[in-house]
NUGUBA-916025 format. One record per residue (C-alpha): z, x, y; residue number from 0; chain; residue in one letter. Coordinates in pm, whole numbers. Layout:
BEGIN
REC      c3      c1      c2    i  ch  aa
REC       Z       X       Y  NUM   A   a
...
END
This chain:
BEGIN
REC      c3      c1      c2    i  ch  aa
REC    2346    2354    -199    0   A   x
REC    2447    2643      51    1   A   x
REC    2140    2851      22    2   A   x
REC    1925    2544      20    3   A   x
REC    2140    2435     370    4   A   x
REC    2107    2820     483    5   A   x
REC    1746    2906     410    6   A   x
REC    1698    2569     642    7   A   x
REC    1948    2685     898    8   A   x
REC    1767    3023     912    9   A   x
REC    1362    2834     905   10   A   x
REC    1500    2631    1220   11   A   x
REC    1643    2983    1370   12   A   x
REC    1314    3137    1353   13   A   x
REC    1134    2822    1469   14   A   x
REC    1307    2773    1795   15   A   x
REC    1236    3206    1803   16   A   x
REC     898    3173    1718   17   A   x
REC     792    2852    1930   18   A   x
REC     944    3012    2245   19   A   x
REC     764    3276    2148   20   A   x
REC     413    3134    2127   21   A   x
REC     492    2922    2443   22   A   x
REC     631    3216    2660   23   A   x
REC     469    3586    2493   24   A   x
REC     167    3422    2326   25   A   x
REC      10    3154    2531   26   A   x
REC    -152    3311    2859   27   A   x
REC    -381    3566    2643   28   A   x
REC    -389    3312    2328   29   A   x
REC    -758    3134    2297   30   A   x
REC    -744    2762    2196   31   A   x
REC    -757    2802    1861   32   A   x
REC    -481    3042    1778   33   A   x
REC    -270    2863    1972   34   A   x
REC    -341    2563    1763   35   A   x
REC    -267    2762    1483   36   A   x
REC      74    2846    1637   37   A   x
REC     190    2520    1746   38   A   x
REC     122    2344    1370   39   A   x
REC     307    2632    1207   40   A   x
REC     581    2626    1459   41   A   x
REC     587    2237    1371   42   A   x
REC     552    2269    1005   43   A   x
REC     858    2505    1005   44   A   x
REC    1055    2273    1214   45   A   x
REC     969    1912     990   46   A   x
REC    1062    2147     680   47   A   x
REC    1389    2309     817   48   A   x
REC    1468    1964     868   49   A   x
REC    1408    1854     515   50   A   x
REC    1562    2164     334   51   A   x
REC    1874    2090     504   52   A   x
REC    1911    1739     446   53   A   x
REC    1837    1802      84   54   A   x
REC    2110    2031      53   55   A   x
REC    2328    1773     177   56   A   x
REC    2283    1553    -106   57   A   x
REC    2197    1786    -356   58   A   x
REC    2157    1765    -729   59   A   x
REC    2049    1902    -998   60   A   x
REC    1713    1745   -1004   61   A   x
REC    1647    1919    -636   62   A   x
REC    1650    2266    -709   63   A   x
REC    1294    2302    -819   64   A   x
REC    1228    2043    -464   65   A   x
REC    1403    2333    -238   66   A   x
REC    1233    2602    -390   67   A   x
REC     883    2497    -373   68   A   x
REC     949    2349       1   69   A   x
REC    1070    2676      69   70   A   x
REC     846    2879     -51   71   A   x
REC     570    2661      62   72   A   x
REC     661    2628     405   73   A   x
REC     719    3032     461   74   A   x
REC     381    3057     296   75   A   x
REC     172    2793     461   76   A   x
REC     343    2841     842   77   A   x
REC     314    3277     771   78   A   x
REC      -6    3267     702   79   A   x
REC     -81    3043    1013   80   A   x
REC     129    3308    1199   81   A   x
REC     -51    3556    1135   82   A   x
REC    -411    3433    1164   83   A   x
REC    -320    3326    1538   84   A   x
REC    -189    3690    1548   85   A   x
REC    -535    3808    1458   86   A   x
REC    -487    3864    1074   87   A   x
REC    -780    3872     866   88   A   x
REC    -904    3518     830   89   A   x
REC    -899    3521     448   90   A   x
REC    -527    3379     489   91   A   x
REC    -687    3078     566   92   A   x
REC    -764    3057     212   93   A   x
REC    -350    3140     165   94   A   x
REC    -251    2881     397   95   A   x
REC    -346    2566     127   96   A   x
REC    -180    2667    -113   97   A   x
REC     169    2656      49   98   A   x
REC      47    2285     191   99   A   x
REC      55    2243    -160  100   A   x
REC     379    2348    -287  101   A   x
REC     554    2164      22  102   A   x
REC     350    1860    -108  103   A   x
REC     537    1955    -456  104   A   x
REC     858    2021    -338  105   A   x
REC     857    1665    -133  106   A   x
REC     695    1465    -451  107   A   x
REC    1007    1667    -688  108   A   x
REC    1240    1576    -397  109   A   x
REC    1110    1190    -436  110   A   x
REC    1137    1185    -799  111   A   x
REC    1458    1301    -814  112   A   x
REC    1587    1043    -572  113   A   x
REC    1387     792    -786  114   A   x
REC    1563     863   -1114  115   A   x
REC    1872     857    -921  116   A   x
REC    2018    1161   -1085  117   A   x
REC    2385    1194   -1084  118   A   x
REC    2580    1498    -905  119   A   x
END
């Protein structure tokens, strides 16, 4: 329950850091599309930061494997998006699905787990 609580805590830190970043460091010299790229991972971060810490306030057993794979899948889809508006090679954009995907796990874990009602 903490780290799940903390690891949120610490994805909102670096999304108010990162989105006053892009909006103040970034945007002048940023084309369109990088920007784009920015402003959906700076979002992304935000919804999930959101979600890991409301999970760990009502955490149970059956949402351990849900904060791990939202977790992991937002700090791999909303990096990857980082860097490509930073100018990375644009091969991450072949990256950037597959932690879509595990955030898609981690919420469909999440709503099974509510679903079966497990008990604390």
């Amino acid at each position: 329950m903490r780290m799940t609580q903390f690891s949120g805590a610490v994805l909102m830190l670096l999304g108010v850091a990162l989105g006053a970043f892009g909006a103040h460091a970034l945007a002048p010299g940023f084309d369109a599309r990088a920007l784009g790229w920015w402003n959906t991972a700076v979002q992304y971060q935000f919804i999930h930061a959101v979600g890991l810490i409301a999970i760990g306030a009502v955490i149970r057993r059956g949402m351990a494997l849900a904060s791990v794979l939202l977790f992991a899948g937002t700090v791999i889809f909303c990096g990857t998006l980082y860097l490509l508006a930073l100018g990375g090679p644009l091969w991450l954009g072949m990256v950037t699905p597959a932690g879509g995907t595990l955030m898609l796990g981690g919420w469909a874990a999440a709503a099974i787990a509510f679903w079966r009602g497990i008990p604390r």
